[in-house]
TIRO-2110 file (N, C-alpha, C; in Angstrom, 1 decimal):
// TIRO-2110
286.2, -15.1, 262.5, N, 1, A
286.1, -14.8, 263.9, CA, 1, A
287.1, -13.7, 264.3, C, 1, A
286.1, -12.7, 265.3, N, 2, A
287.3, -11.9, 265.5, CA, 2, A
287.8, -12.2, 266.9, C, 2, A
289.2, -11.6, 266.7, N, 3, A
290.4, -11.9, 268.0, CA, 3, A
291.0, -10.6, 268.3, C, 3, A
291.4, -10.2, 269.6, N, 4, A
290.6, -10.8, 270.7, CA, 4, A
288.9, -10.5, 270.0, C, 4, A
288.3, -11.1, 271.1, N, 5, A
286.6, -11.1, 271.2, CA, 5, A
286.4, -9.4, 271.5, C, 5, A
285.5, -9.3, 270.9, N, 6, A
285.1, -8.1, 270.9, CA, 6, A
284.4, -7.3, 272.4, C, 6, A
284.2, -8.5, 272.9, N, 7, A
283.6, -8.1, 274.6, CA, 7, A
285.4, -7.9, 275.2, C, 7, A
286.5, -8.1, 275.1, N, 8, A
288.0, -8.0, 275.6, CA, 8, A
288.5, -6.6, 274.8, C, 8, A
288.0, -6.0, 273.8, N, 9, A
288.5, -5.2, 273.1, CA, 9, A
288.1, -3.8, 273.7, C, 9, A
288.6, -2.8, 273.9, N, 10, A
288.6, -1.4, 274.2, CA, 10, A
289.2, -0.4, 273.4, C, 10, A
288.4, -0.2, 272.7, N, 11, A
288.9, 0.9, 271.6, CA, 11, A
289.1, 2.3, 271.7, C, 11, A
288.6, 2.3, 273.2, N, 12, A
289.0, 3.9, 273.9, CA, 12, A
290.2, 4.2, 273.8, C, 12, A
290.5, 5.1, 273.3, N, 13, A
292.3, 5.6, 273.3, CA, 13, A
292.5, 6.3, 274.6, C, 13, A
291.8, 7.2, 275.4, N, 14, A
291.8, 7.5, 276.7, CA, 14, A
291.9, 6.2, 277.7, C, 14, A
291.2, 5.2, 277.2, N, 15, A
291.3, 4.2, 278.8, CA, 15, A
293.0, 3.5, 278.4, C, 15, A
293.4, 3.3, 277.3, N, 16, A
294.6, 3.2, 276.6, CA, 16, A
295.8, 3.8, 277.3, C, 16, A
295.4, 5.3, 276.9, N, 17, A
296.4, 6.1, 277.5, CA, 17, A
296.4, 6.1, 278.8, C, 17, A
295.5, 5.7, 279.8, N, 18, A
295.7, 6.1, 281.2, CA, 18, A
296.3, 4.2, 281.5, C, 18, A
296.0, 3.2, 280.7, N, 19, A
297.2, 2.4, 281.2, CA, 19, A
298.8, 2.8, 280.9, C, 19, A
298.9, 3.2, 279.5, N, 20, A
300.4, 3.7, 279.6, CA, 20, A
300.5, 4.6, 280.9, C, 20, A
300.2, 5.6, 281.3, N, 21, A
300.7, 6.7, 282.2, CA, 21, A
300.6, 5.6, 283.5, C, 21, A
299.7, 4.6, 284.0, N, 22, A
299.6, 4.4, 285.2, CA, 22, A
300.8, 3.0, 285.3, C, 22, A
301.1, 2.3, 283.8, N, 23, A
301.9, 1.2, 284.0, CA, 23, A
303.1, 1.6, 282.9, C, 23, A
303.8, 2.9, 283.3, N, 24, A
305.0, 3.4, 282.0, CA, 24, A
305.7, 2.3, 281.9, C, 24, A
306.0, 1.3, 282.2, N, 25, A
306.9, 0.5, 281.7, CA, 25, A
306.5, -0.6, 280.5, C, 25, A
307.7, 0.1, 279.4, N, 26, A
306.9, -0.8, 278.4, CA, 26, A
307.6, -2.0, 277.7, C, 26, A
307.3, -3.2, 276.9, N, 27, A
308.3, -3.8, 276.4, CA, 27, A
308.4, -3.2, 274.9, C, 27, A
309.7, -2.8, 274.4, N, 28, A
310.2, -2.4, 273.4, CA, 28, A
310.4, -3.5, 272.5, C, 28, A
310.3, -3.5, 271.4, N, 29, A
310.5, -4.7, 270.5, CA, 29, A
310.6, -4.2, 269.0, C, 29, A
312.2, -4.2, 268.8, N, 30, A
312.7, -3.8, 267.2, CA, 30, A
312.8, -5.1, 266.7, C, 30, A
312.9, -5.2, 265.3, N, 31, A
313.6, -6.4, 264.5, CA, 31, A
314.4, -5.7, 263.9, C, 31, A
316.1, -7.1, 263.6, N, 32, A
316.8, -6.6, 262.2, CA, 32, A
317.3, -8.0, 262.3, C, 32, A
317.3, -7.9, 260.5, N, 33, A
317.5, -9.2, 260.0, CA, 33, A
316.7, -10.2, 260.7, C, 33, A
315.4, -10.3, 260.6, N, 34, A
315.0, -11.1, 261.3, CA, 34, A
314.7, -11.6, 262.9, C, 34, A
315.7, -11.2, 263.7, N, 35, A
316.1, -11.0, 265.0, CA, 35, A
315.4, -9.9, 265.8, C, 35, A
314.5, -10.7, 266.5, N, 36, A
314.1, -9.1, 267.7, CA, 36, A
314.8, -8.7, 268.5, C, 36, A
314.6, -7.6, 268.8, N, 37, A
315.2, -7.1, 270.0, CA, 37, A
314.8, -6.5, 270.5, C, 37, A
314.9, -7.0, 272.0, N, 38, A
313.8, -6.3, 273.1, CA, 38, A
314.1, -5.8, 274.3, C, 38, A
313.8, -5.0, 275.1, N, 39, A
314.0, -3.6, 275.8, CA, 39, A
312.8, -3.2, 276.9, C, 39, A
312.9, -3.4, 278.1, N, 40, A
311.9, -2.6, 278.6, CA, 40, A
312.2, -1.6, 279.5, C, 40, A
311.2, 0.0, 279.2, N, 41, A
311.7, 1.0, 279.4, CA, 41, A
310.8, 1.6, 279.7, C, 41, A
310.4, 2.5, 280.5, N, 42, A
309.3, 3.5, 280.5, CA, 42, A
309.4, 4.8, 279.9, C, 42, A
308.1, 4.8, 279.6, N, 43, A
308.0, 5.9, 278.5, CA, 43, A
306.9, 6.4, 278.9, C, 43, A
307.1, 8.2, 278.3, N, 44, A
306.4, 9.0, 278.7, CA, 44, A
305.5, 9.6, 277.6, C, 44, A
303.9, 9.5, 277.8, N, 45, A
302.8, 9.8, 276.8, CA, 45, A
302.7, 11.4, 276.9, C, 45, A
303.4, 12.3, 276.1, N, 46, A
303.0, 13.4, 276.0, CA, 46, A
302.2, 14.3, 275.6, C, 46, A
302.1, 15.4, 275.5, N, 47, A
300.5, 16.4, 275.1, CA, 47, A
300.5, 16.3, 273.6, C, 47, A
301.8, 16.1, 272.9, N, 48, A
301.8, 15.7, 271.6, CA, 48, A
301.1, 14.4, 271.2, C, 48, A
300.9, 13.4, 272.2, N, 49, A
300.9, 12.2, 271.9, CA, 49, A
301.5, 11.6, 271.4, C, 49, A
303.1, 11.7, 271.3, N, 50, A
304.0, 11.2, 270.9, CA, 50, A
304.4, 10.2, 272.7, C, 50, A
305.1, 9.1, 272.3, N, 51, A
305.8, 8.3, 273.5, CA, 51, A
307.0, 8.9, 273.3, C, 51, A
307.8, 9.6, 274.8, N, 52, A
309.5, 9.7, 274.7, CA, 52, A
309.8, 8.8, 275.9, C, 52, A
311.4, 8.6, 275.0, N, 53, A
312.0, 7.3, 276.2, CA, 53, A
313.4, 7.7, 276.0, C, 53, A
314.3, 7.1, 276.9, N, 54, A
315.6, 7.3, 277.2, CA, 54, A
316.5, 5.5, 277.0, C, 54, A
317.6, 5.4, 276.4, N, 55, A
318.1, 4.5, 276.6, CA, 55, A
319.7, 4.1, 276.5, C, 55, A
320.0, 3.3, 277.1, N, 56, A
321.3, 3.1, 277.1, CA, 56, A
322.4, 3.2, 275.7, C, 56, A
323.1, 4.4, 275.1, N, 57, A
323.7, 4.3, 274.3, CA, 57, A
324.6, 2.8, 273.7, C, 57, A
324.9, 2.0, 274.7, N, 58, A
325.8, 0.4, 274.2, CA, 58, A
324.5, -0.2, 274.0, C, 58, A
323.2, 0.1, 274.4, N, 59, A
322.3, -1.0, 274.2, CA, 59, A
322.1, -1.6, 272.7, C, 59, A
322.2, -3.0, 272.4, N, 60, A
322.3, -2.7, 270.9, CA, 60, A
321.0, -2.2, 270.3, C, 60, A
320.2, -2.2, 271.1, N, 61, A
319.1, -1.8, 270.5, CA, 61, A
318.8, -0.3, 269.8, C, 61, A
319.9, 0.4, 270.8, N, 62, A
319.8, 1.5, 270.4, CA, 62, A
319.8, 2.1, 269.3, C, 62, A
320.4, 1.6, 268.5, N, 63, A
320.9, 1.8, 266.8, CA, 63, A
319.2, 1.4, 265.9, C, 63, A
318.3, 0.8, 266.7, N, 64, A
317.3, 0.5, 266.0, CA, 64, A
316.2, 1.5, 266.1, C, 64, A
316.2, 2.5, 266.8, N, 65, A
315.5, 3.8, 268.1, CA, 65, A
315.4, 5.1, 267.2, C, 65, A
315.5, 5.2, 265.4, N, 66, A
316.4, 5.9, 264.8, CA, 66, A
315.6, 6.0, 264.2, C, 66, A
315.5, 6.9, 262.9, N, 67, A
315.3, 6.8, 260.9, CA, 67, A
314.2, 6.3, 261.0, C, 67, A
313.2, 6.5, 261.8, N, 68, A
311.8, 6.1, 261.9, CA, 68, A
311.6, 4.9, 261.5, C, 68, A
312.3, 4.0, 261.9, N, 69, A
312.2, 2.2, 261.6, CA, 69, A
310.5, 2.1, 262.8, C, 69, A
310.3, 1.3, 262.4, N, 70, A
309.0, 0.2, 263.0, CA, 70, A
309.5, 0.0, 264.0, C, 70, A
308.6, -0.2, 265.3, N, 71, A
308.6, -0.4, 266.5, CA, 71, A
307.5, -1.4, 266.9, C, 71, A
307.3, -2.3, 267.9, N, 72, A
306.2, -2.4, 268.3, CA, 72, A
306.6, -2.4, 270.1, C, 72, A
305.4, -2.2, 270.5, N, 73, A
305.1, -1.6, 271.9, CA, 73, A
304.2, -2.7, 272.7, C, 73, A
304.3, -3.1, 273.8, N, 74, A
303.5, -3.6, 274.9, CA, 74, A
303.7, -3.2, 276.1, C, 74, A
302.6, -2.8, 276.6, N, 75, A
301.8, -2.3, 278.0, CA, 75, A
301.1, -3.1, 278.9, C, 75, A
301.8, -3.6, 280.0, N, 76, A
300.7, -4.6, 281.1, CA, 76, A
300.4, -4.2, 281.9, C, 76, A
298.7, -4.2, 282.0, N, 77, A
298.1, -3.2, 283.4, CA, 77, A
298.7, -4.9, 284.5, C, 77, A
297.4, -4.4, 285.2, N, 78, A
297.1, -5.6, 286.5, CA, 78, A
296.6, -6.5, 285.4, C, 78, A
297.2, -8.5, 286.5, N, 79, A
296.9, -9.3, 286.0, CA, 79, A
296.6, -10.3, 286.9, C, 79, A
296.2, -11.1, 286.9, N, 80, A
296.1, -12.6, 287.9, CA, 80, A
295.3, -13.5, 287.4, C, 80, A
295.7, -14.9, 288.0, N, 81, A
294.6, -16.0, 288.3, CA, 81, A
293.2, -15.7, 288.4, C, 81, A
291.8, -16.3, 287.7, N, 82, A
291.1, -16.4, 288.3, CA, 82, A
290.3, -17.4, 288.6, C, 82, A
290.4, -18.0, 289.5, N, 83, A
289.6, -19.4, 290.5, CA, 83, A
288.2, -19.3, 290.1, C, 83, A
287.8, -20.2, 289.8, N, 84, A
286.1, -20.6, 289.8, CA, 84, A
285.5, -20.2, 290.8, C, 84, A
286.3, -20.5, 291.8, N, 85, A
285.7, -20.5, 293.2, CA, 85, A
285.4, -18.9, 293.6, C, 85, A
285.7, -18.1, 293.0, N, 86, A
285.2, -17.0, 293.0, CA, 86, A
284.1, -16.4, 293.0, C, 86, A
283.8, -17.4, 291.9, N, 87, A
282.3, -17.2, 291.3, CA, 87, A
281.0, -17.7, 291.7, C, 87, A
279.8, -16.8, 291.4, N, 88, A
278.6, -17.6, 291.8, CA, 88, A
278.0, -18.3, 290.8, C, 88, A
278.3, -18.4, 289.6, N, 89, A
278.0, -19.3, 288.5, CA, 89, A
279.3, -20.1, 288.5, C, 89, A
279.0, -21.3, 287.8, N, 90, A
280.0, -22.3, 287.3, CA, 90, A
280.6, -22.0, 286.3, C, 90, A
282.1, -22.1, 286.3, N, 91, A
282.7, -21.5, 285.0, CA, 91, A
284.5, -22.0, 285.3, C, 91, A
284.7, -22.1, 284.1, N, 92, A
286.5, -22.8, 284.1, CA, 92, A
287.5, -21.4, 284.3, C, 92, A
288.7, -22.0, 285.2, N, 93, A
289.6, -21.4, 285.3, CA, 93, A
289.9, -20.4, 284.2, C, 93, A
290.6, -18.8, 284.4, N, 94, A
291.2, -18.1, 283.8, CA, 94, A
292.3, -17.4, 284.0, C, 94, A
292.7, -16.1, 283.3, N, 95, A
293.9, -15.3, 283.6, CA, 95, A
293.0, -14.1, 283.1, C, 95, A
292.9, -13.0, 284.0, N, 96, A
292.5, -11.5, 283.6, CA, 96, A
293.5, -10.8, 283.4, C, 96, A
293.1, -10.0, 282.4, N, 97, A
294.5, -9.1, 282.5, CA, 97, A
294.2, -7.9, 281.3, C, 97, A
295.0, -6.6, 281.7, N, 98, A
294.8, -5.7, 280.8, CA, 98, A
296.1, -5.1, 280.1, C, 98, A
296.1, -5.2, 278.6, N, 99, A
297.8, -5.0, 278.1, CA, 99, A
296.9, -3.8, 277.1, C, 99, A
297.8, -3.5, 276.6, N, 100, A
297.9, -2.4, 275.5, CA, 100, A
299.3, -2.7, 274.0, C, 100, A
298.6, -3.2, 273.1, N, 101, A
299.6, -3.0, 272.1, CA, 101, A
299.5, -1.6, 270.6, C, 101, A
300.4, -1.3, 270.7, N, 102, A
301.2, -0.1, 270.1, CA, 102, A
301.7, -0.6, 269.2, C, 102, A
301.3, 0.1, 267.8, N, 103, A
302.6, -0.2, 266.5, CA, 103, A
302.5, 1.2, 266.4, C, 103, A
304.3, 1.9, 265.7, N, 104, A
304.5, 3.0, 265.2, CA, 104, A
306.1, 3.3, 264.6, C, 104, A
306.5, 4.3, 264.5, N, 105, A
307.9, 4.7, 263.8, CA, 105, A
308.5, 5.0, 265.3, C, 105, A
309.9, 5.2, 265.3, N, 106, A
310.6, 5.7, 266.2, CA, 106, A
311.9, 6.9, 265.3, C, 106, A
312.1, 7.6, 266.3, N, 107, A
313.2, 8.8, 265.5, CA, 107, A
314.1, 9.1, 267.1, C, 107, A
315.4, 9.4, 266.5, N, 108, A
316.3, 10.2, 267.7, CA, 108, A
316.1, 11.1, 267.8, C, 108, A
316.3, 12.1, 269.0, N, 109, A
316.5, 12.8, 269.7, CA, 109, A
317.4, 13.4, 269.6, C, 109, A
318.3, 14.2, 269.1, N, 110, A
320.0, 14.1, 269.1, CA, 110, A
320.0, 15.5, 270.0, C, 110, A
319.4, 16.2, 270.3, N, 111, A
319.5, 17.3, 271.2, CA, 111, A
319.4, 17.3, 272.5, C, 111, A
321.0, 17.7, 273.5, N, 112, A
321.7, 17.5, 274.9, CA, 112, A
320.3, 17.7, 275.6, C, 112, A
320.1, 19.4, 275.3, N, 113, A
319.2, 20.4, 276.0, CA, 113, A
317.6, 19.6, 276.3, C, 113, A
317.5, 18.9, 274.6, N, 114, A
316.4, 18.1, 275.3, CA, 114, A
316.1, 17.0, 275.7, C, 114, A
317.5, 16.2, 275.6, N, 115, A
317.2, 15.1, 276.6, CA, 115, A
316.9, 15.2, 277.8, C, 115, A
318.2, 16.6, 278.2, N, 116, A
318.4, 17.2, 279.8, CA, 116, A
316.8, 17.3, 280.2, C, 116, A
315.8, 17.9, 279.6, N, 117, A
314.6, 18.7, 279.8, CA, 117, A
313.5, 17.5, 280.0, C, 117, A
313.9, 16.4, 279.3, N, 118, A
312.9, 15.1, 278.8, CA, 118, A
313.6, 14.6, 280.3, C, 118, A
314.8, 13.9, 280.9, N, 119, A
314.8, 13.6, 282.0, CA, 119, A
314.1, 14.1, 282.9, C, 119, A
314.1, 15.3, 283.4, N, 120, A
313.9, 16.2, 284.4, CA, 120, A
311.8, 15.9, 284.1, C, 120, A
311.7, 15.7, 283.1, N, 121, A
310.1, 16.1, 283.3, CA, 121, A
309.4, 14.4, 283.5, C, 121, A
310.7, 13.6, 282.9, N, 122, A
310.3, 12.0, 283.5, CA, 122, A
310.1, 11.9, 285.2, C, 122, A
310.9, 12.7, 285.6, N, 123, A
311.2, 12.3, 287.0, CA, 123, A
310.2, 12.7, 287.7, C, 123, A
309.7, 13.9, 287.2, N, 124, A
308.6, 14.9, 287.3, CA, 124, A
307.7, 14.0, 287.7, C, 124, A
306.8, 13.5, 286.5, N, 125, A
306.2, 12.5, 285.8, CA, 125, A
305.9, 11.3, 287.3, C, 125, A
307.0, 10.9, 287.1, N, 126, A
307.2, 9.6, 287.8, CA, 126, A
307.1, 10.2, 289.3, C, 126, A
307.4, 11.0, 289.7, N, 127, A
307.2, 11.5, 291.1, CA, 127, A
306.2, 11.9, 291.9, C, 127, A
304.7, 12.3, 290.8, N, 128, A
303.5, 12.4, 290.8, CA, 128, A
303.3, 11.5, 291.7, C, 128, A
302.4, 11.6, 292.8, N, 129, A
301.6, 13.2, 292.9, CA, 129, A
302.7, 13.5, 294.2, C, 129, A
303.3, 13.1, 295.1, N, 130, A
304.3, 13.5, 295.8, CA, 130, A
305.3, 14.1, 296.1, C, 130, A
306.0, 14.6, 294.7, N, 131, A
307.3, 14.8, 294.3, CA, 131, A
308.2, 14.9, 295.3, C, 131, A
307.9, 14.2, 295.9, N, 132, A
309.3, 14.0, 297.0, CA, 132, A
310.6, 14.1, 296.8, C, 132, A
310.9, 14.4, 295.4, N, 133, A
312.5, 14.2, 294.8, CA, 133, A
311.9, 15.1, 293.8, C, 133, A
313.0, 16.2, 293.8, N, 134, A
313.3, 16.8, 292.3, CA, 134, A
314.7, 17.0, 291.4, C, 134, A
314.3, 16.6, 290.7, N, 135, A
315.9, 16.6, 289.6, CA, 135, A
316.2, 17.6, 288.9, C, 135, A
317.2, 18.6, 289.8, N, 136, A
317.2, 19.8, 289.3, CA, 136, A
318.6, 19.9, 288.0, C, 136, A
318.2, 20.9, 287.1, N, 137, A
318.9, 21.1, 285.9, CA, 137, A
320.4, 21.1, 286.0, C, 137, A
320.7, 21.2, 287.1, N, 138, A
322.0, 21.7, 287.2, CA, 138, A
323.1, 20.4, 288.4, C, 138, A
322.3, 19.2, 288.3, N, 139, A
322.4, 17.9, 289.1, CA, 139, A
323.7, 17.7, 287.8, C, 139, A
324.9, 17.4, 288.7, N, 140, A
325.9, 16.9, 288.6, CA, 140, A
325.8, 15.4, 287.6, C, 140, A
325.8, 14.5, 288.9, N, 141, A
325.2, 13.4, 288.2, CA, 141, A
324.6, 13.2, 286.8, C, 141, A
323.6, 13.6, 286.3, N, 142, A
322.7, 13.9, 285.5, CA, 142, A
323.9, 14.9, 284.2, C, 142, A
324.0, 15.1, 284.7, N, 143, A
324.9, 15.9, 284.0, CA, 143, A
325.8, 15.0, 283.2, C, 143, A
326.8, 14.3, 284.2, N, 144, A
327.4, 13.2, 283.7, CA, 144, A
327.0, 12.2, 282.7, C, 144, A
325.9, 11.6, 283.1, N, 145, A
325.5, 11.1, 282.1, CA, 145, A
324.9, 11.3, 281.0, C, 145, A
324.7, 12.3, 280.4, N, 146, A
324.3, 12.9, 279.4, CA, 146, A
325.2, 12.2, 278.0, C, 146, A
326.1, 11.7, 278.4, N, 147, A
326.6, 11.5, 276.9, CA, 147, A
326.9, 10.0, 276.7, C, 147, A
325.8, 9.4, 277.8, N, 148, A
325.7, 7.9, 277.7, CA, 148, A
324.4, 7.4, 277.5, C, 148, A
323.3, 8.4, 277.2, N, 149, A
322.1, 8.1, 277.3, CA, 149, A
321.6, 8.5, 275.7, C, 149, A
320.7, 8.3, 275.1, N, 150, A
319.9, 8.8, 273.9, CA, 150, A
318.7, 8.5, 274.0, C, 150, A
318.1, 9.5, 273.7, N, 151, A
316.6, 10.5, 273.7, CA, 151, A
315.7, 9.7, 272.2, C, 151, A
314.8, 9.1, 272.1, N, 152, A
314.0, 8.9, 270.9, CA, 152, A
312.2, 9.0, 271.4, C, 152, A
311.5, 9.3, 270.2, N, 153, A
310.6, 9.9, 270.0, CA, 153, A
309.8, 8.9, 269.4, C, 153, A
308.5, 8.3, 270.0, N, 154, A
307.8, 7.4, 269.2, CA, 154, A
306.5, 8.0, 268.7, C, 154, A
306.5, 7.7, 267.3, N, 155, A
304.8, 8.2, 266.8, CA, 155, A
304.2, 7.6, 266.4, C, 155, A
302.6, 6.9, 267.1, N, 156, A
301.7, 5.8, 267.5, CA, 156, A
301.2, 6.1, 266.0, C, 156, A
300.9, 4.5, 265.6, N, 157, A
300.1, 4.9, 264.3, CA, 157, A
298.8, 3.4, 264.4, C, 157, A
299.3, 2.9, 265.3, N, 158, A
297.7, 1.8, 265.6, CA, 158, A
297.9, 1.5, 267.4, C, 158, A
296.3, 1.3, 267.9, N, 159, A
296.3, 0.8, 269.0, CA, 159, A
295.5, -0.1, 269.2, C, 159, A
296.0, -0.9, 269.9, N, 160, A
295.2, -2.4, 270.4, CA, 160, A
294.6, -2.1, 272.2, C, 160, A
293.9, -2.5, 272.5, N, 161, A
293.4, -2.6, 273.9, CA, 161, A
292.6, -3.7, 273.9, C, 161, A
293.2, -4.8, 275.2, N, 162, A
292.2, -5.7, 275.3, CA, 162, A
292.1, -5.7, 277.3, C, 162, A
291.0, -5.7, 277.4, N, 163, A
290.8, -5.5, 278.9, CA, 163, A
289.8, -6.8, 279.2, C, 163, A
290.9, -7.9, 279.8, N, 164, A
289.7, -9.0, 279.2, CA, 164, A
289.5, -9.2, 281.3, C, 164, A
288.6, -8.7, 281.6, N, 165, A
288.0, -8.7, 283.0, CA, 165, A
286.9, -9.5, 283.5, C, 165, A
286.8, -10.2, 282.5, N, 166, A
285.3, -11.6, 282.9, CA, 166, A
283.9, -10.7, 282.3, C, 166, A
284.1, -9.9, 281.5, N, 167, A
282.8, -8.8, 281.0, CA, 167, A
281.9, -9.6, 280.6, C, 167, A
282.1, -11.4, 280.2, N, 168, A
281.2, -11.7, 279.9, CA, 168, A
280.1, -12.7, 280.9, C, 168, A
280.3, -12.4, 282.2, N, 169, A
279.8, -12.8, 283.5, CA, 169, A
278.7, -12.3, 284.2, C, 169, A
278.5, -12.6, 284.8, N, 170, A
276.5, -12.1, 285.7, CA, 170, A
277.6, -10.3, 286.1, C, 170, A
277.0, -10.1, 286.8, N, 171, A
277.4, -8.7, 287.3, CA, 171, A
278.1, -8.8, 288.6, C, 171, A
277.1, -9.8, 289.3, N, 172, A
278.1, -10.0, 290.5, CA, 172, A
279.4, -10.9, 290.4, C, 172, A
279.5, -11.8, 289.4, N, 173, A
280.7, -12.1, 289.1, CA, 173, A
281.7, -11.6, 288.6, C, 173, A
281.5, -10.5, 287.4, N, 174, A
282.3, -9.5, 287.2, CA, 174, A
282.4, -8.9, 288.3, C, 174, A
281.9, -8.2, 289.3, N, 175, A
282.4, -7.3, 290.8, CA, 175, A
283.1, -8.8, 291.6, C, 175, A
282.7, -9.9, 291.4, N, 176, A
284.1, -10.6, 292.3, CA, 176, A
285.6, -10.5, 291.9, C, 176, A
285.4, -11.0, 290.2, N, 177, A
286.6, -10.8, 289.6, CA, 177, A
287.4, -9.4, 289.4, C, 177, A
286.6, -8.6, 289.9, N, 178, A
287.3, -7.0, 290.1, CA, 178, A
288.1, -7.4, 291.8, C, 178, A
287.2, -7.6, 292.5, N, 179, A
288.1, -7.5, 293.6, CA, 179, A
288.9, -8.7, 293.9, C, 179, A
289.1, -9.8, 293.4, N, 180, A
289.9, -10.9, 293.1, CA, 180, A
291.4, -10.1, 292.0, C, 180, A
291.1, -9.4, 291.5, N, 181, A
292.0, -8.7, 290.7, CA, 181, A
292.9, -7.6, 291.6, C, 181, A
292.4, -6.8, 292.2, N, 182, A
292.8, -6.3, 293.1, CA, 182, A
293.3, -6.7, 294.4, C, 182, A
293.2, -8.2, 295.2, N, 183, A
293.4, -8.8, 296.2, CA, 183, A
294.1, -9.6, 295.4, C, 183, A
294.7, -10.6, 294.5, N, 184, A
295.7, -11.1, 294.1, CA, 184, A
297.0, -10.2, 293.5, C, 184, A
296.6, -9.0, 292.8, N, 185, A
298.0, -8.1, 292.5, CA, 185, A
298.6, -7.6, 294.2, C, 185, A
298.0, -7.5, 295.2, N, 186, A
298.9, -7.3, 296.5, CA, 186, A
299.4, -8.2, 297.3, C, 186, A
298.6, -9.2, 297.0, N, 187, A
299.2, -10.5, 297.6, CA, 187, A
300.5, -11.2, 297.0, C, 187, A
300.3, -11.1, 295.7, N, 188, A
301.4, -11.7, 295.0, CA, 188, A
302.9, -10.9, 295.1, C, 188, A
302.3, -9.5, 294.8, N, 189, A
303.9, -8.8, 294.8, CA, 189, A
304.8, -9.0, 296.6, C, 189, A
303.4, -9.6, 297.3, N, 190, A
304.3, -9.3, 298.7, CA, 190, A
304.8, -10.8, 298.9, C, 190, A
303.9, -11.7, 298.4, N, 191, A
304.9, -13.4, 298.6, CA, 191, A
305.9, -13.3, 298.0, C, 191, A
306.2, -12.9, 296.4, N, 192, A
306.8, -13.0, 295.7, CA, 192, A
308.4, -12.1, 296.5, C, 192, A
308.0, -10.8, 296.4, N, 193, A
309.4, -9.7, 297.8, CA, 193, A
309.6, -11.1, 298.6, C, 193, A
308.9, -11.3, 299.4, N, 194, A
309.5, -12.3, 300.7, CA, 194, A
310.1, -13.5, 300.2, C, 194, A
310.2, -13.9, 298.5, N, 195, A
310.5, -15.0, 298.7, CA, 195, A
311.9, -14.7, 297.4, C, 195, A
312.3, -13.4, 297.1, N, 196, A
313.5, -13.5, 296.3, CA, 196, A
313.7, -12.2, 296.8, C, 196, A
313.6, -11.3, 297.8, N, 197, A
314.1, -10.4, 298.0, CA, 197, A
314.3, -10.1, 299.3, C, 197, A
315.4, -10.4, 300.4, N, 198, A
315.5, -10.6, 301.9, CA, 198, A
317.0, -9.4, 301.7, C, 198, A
316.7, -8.4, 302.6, N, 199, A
317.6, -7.6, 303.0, CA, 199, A
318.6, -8.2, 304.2, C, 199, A
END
């Protein structure tokens, strides 16, 4: 039997990549001795198709980010509940959701000039399409930290995609559980703010 189900699987590397770019935050996950260690960070899919990321020099992880050790990667699009009651057929409760997993090597970065250049085009990146903020080269701050941060380089050597969206449903059930997917990821992040985050 295959796992996931082949109706949940998306082997498009484009629909792949535009969840990394639309959800950059990823969970990082080294082992040593046995022990994971895990990290989440956003990372940026570049024209190389390599992932670059920045991380905290004391992080212990950092020491694993190196010498092209194994990595593994996960990516969460949108997720939620989905109620029967949604539906116009009968069918048991679920969980929709779209992740992305990544295996590959990792290598440092050891060059100031290109961390400096890798921030500045993250910010870029992340500022899209707005840029309301620019992080200019010569930013103080930024500057400062430069010798607290380290630059590493990931190069993807398998991809997983499972986009498990009710694909196996009438048509108008799949278009409920689309917009049940879309009306639960706004509802939730706003109960959730109101109920652990009061200014």
């Amino acid at each position: 039997m295959n796992y996931p189900p082949k109706i949940h699987q998306d082997n498009d590397i484009n629909h792949m990549i535009e969840v990394i770019k639309t959800y950059p935050l990823a969970t990082l996950i080294s082992v040593k001795n046995d022990e994971p260690y895990i990290t989440h960070l956003p990372l940026i899919y570049n024209e190389a198709g390599k992932l670059i990321g920045h991380i905290d020099k004391y992080n212990p992880q950092a020491e694993l980010l190196k010498g092209d050790l194994p990595i593994t990667l996960i990516f969460l699009g949108p997720q939620c509940y989905i109620s029967p009651s949604i539906y116009t057929t009968t069918q048991l409760p679920t969980w929709n959701y779209i992740k992305v997993h990544l295996k590959g090597t990792v290598k440092a970065i050891e060059s100031k000039e290109a961390l400096k250049e890798s921030i500045i085009k993250m910010t870029e990146f992340l500022e899209a399409p707005d840029h309301k903020y620019v992080l200019e080269p010569d930013n103080q701050r930024m500057l400062g930290a430069l010798d607290y941060i380290e630059m590493f380089e990931i190069t993807i050597d398998s991809w997983e995609g499972k986009f498990k969206l009710s694909q196996d449903k009438k048509p108008q059930d799949i278009q409920n559980a689309r917009t049940e997917l879309l009306r639960a990821n706004q509802a939730s992040v706003e109960s959730f703010l109101e109920k652990v985050f009061k200014p």
